[in-house]
BAKEPA-441225 format. One record per atom (N, C-alpha, C): x, z, y; residue in one letter; atom name. Coordinates in steps of 0.1 Angstrom, whole numbers, plus 5000, padded with zeros to 4 digits. Layout:
{node {X,Z,Y},"A","CA"},
...
//
This chain:
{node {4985,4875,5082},"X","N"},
{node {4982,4888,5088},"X","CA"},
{node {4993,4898,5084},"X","C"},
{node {4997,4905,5092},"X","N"},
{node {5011,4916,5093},"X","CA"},
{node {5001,4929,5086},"X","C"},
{node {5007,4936,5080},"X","N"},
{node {5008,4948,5073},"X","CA"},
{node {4995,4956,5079},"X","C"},
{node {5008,4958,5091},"X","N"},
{node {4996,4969,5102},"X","CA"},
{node {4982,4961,5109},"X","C"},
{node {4984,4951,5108},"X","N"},
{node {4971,4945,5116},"X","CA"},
{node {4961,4948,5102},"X","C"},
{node {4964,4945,5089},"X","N"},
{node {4953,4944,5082},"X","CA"},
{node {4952,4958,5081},"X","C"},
{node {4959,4973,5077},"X","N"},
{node {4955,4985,5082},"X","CA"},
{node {4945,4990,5092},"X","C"},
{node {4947,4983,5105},"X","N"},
{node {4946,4983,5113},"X","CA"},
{node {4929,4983,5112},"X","C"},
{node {4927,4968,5106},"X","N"},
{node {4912,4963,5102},"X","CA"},
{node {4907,4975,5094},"X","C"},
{node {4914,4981,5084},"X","N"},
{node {4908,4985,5072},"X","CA"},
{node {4902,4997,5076},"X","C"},
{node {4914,5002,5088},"X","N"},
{node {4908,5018,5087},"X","CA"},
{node {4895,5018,5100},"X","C"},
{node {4891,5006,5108},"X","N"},
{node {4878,5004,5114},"X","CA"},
{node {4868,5001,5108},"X","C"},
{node {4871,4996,5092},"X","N"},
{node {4860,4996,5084},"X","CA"},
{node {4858,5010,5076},"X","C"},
{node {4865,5017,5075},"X","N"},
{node {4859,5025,5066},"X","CA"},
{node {4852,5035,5078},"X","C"},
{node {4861,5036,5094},"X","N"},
{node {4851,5044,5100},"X","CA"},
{node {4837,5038,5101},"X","C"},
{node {4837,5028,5100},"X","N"},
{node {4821,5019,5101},"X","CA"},
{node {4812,5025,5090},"X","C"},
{node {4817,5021,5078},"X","N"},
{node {4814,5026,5068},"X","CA"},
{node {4810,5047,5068},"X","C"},
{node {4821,5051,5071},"X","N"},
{node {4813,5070,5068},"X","CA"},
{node {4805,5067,5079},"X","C"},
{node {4803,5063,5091},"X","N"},
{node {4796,5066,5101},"X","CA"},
{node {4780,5066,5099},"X","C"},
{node {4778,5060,5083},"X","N"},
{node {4761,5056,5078},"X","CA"},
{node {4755,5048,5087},"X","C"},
{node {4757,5044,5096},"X","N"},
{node {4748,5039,5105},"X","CA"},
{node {4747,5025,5109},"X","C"},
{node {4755,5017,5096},"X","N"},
{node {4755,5004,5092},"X","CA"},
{node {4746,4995,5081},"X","C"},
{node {4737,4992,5085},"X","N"},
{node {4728,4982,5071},"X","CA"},
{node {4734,4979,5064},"X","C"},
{node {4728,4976,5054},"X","N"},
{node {4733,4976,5036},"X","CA"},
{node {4737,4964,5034},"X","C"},
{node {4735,4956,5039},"X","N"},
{node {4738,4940,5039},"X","CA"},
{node {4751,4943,5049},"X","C"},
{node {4752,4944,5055},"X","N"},
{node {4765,4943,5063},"X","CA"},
{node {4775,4955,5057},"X","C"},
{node {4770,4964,5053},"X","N"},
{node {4779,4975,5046},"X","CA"},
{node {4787,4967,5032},"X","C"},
{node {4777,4963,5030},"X","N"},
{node {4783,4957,5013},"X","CA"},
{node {4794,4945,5018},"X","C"},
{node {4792,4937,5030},"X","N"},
{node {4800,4928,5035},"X","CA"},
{node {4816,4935,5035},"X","C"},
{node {4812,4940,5045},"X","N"},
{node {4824,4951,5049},"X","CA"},
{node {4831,4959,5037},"X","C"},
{node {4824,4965,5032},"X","N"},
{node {4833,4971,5017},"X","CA"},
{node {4842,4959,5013},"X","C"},
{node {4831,4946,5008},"X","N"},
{node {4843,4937,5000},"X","CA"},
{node {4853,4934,5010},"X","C"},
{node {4855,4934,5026},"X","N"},
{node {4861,4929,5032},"X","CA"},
{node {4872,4936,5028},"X","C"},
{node {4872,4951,5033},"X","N"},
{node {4881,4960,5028},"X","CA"},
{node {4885,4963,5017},"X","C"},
{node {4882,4956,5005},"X","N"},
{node {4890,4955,4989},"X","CA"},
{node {4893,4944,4995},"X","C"},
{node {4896,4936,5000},"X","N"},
{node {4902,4922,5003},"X","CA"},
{node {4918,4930,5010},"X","C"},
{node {4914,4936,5022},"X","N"},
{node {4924,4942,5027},"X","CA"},
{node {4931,4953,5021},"X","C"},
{node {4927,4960,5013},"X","N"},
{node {4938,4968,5006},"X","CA"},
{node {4942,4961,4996},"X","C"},
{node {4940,4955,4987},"X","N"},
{node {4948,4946,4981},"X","CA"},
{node {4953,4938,4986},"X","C"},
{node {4953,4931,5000},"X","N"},
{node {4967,4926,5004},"X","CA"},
{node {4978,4935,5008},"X","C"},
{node {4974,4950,5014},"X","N"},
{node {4982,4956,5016},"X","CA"},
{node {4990,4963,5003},"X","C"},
{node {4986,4964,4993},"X","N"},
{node {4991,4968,4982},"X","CA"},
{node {5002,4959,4977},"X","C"},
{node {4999,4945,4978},"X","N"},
{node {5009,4937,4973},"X","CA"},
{node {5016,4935,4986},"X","C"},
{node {5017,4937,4997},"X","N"},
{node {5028,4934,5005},"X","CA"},
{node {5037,4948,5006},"X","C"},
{node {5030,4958,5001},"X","N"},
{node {5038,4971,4999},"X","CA"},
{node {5045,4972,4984},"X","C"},
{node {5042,4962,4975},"X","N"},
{node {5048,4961,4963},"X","CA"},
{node {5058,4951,4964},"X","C"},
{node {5059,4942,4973},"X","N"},
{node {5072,4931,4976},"X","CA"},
{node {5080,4939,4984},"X","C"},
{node {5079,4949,4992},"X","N"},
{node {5086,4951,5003},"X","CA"},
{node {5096,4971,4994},"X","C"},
{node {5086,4968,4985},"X","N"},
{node {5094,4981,4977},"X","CA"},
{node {5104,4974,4966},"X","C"},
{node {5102,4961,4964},"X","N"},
{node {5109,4951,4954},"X","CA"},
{node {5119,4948,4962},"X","C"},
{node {5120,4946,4969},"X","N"},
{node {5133,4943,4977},"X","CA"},
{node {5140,4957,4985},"X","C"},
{node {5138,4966,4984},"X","N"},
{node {5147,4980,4986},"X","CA"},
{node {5154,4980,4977},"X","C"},
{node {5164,4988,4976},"X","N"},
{node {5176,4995,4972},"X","CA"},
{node {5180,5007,4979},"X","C"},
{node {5183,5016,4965},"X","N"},
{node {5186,5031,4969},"X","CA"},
{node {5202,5031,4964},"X","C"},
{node {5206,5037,4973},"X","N"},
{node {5219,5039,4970},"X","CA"},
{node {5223,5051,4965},"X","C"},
{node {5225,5056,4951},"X","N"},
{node {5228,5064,4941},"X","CA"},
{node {5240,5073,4938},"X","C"},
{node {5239,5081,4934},"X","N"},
{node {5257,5086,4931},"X","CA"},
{node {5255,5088,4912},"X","C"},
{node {5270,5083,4908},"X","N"},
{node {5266,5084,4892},"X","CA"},
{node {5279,5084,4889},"X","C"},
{node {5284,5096,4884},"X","N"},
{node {5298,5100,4879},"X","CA"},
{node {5305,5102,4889},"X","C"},
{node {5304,5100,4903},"X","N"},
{node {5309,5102,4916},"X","CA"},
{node {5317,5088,4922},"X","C"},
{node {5303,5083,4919},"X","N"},
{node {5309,5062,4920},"X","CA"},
{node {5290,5061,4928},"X","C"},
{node {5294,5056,4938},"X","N"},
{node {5281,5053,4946},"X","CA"},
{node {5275,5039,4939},"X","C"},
{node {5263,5038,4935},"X","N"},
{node {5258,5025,4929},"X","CA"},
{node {5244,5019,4939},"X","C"},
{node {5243,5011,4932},"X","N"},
{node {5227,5004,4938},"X","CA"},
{node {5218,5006,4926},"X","C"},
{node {5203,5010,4930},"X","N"},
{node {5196,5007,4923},"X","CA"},
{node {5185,5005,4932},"X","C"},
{node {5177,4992,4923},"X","N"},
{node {5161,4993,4925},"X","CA"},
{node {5153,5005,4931},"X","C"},
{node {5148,5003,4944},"X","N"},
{node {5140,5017,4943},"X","CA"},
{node {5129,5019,4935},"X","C"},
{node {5122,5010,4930},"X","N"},
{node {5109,5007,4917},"X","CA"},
{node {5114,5017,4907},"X","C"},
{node {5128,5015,4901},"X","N"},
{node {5134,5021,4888},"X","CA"},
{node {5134,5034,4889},"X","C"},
{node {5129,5043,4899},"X","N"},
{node {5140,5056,4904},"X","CA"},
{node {5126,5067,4902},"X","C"},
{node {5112,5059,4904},"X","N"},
{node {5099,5063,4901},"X","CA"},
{node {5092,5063,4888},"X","C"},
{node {5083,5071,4888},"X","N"},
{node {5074,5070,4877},"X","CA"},
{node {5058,5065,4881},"X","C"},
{node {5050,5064,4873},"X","N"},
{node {5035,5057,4879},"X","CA"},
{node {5029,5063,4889},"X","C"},
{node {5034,5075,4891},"X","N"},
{node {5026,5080,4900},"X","CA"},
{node {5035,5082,4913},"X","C"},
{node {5045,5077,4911},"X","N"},
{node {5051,5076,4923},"X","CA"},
{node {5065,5091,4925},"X","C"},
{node {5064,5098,4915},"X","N"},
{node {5068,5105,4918},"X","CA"},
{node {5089,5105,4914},"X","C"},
{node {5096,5109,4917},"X","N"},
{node {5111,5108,4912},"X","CA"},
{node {5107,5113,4895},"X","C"},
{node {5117,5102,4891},"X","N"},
{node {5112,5106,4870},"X","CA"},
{node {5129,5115,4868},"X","C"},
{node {5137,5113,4877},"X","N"},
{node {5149,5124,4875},"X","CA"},
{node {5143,5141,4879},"X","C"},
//
């Protein structure tokens, strides 16, 4: 399953989900479905950030770096 398709799924589950108007048995189905699908999307957005490269200036010599390295945990630039 491609990126967007499981998005795709996830964000029809949660509208299911706020809409209330889903049984409890099937709501609780659906939640786990959707921790199934964000955690695949999480690790295909953590492979696909693993393999980027940013291209940097340092001393006035263009380098490569990891884009992972360039963040901090919350995502934000740590320069």
């Amino acid at each position: 399953m491609s990126f967007e398709e499981a998005m795709t799924q996830l964000e029809a589950i949660v509208s299911q989900l706020e809409d209330g108007d889903v049984p409890l048995e099937k709501a609780i189905d659906l939640y786990q479905k959707g921790m199934r699908l964000s955690q695949m999307c999480s690790q295909k957005l953590e492979q696909v950030e693993q393999k980027i490269e940013m291209i940097v200036e340092e001393a006035g010599e263009l380098k490569r770096r990891p884009f992972g390295n360039m963040l901090d945990e919350t995502g934000e630039s740590s320069e």
